[in-house]
C-alpha positions in Angstrom: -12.7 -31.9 20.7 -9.6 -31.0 18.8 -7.2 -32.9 17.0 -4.8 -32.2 19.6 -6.9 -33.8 22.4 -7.5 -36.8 20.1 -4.2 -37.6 19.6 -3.0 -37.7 23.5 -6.6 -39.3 24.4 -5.3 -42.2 22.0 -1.8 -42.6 23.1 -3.0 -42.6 26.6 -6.0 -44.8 26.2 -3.9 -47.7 24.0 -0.5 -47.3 26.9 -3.3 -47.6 30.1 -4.8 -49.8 27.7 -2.5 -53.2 28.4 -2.8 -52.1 32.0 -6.1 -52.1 32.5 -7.2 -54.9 30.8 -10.0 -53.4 29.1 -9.7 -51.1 26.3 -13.2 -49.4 27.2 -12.0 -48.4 30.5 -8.9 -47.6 29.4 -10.0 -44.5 26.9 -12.9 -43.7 29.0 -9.9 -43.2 32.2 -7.5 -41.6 29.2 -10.2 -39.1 28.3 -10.9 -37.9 31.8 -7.4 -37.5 32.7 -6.9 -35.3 29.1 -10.5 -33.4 30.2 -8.7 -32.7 33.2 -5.2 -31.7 31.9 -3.4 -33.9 33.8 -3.9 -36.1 37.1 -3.3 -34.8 40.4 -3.4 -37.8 43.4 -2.3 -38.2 47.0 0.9 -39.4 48.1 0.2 -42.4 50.7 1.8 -43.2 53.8 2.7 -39.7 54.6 1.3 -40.3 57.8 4.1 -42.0 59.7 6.1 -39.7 62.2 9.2 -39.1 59.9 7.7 -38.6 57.3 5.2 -35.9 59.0 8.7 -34.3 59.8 9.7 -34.2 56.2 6.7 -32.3 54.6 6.5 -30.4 57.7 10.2 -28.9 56.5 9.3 -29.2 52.4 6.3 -26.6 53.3 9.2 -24.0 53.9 10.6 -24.0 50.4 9.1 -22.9 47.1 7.6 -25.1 44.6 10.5 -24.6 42.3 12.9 -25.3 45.2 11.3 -29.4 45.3 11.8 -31.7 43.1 9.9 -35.0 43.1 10.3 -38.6 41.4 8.5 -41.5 40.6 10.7 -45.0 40.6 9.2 -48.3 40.5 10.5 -50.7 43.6 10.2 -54.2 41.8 11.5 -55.5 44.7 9.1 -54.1 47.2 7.7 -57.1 49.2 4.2 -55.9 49.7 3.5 -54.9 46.2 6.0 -55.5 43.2 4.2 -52.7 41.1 4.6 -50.2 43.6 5.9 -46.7 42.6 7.8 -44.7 45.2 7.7 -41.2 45.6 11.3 -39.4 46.4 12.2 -36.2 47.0 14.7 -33.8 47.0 15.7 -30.2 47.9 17.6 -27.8 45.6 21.2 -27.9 47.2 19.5 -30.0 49.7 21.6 -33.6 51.4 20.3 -36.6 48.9 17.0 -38.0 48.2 14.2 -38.8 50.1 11.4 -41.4 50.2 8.5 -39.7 51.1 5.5 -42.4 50.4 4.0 -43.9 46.9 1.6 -43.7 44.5 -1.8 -44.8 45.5 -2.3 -48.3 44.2 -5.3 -48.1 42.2 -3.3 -45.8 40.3 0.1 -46.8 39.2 -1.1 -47.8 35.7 -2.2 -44.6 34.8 1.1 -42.8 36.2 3.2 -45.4 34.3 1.2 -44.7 31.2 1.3 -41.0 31.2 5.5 -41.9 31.5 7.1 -39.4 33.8 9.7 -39.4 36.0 9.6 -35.7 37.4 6.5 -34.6 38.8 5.4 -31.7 40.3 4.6 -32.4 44.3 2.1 -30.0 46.3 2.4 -29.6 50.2 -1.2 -29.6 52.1 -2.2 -28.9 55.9 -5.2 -29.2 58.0 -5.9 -29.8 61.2 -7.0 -32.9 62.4 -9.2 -34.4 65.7 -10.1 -32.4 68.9 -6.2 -31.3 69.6 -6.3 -28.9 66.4 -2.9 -30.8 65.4 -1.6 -29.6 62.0 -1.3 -32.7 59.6 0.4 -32.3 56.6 0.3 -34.4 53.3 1.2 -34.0 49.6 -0.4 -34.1 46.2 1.1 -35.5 42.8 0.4 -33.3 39.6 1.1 -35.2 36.3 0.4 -32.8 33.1 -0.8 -34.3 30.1 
């Protein structure tokens, strides 16, 4: 392991470490996010109608073309800690929520510290109809 990885498995490990609760947990979680280069997790709650809409029309544009955000909703009634996801569009009409970051892992988002992420548009089909379903994918560099 080089120095280099050291260093950012340490300043992740002791910021997730408060978080987590347990400083074991936290490096071993800061070493496989480093390992990794980064983090890459679902946006939830992408299923809803609108929002299906939404990443149905941020597939046409270019990665470059999307920017995505991370902003903590204190005052979100079902979970203070919650982290929203927003987007928006290069010359695009304002900003849009889009879903959040899966629960389980809002301390390790928080600890890596950014505000601009990189967001990742994914189809399948789905069920007996062959309906295309579309969802998104956080990617948080280390």
């Amino acid at each position: 392991m080089t120095n280099e990885m050291k260093s950012k498995v340490m300043t992740l490990g002791n910021r997730l470490a408060p978080k987590v609760g347990n400083r074991h947990e936290a490096f071993v979680e800061a070493w496989a996010i480093v390992k990794a280069q980064g983090l890459t997790l679902p946006v939830r709650g992408v299923t809803q109608g609108t929002r299906q809409e939404a990443l149905r029309r941020l597939a046409s544009y270019s990665a470059g073309q999307v920017k995505a955000f991370i902003v903590p909703e204190p005052k979100n009634p079902a979970d203070p800690a919650a982290l929203a996801v927003m987007v928006m569009v290069n010359g695009g009409r304002g900003i849009y929520r889009l879903g959040y970051v899966p629960r389980n892992q809002t301390a390790a988002v928080k600890a890596l510290g950014q505000k601009t992420v990189a967001l990742r548009v994914v189809s399948g089909t789905w069920g007996y109809t062959h309906k295309t379903t579309f969802g998104a994918r956080l990617v948080l560099a280390v």
